[in-house]
N, C-alpha and C positions, 0 to 999 in steps of 0.2 A: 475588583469590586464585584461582587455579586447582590442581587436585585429579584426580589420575585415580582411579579408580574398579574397584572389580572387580567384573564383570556373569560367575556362573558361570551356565552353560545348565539346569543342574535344581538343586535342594536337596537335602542330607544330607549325610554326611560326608565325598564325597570331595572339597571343596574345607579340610577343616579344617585340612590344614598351612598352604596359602596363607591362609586367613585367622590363622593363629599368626605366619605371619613378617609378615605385614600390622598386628598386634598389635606386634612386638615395636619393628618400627619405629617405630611410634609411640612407644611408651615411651624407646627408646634414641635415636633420631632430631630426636624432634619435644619430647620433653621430658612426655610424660603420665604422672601418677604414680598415679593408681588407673584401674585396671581391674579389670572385673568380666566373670566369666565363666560361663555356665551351664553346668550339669555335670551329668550323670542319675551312671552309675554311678563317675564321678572320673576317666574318662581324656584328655579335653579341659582340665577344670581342673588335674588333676597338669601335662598337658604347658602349659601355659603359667604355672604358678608358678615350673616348672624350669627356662623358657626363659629367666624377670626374676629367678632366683636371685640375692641378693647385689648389685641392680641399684638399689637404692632405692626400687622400685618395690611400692604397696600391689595385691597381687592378690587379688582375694577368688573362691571358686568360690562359686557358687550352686546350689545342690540342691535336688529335690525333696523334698515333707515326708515324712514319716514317714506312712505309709500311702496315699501318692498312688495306688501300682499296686494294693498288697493288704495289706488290713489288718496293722500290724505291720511291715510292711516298709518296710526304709530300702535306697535302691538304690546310693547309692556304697557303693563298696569297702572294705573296712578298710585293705587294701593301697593304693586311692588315698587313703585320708583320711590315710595315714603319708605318702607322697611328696606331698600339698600341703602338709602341715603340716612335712616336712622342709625344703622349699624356699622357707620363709618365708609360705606363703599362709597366706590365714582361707578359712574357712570357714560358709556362712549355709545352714541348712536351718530351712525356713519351708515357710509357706503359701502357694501361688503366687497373688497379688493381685488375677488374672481368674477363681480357681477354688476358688472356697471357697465359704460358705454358700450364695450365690445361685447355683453350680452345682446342688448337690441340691437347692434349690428348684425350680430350673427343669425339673429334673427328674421331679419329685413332683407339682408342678404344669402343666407345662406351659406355663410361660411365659418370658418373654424381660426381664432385668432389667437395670440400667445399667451393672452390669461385665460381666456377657455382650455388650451392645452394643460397648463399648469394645472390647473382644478382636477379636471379629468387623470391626471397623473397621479395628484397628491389620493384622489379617491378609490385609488388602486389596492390603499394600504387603509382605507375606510374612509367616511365620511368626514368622523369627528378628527381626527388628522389633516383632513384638510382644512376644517375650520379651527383647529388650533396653532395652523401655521398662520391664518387670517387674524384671528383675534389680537396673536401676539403685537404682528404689526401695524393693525391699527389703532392699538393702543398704544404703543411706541406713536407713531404718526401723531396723534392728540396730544404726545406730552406725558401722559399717565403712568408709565412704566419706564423707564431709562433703558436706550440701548447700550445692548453687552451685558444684559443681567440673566441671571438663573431665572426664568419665571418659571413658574408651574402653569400651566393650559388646561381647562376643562371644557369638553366643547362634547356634542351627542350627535344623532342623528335623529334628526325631527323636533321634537319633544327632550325635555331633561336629559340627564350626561351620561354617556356610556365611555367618553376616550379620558383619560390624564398622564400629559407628557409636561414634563422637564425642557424647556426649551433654551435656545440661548437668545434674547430679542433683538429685533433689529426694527428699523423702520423699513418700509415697503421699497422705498427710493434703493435701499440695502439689501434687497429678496435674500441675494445670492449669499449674504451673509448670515441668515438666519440660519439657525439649527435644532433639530431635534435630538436633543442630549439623552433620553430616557425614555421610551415608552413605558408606563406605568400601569396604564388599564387600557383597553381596546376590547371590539366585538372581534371575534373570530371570522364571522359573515364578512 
């Protein structure tokens, strides 16, 4: 099998449309039928629910939880939680997998524990790699995506998408069975 590859020179958003049409190919193309999308305030996940409108295709956006930035606060849109959910996506707002109790542990304490290592490791090979090993699973975790399936992952650094990887899903409870079947798009940096 050969595969090209898309290497952008830095991370953040200005690679998000190429990695959308790099998404959609897959789905329409290659035959992938969940994908999973990370989303802060919903304009990465509306535009790729809207892109597999009507396509057979299960999108799911991934969100930050409820008080990730500041207490209370939920950071997608109501305006994007109407256009993913018009355009047939779900939606998972959760707790991000690498960043929950043993964050503020580690904080409190000063130490270093075994989902901080994970993060820290997976962000060796970039950001959005680590957050589309996150995504995968906690959409697995919610039901959303069935584990053992082909998913495609789109996940960035900061702001809109710069990574798309082929994953194989698992639930979180199953880490070790997760896999990274494809890197498809990544920053270089």
């Amino acid at each position: 099998m050969q595969r090209t590859v898309d290497y952008f020179e830095s991370p953040g958003p200005g690679a998000t449309d190429r990695c959308l049409e790099i998404m959609k190919r897959a789905a329409l193309d290659e035959g992938v039928k969940h994908i999973v999308v990370a989303t802060t305030a919903g304009d990465t996940g509306a535009a790729a629910a809207e892109a597999l409108a009507g396509k057979g295709v299960n999108v799911v956006a991934v969100t930050h939880s409820a008080g990730f930035k500041a207490p209370n606060d939920i950071e997608l849109t109501e305006e994007n939680r109407g256009r993913i959910l018009r355009a047939g996506g779900k939606i998972y707002t959760g707790t991000i997998l690498t960043h929950s109790i043993e964050t503020s542990l580690a904080t409190q304490f000063q130490g270093v524990f075994p989902t901080t290592l994970i993060a820290l490791t997976l962000r060796r090979l970039g950001q959005g790699i680590k957050v589309v090993c996150e995504i995968t699973m906690e959409a697995c975790d919610a039901g959303l995506i069935p584990e053992g399936a082909e998913t495609l992952a789109v996940a960035g650094t900061g702001r809109g998408a710069d990574t798309v990887c082929i994953m194989r899903s698992a639930a979180s409870k199953r880490f070790l069975e997760l896999k990274a079947l494809e890197i498809l798009a990544k920053p270089r940096e």
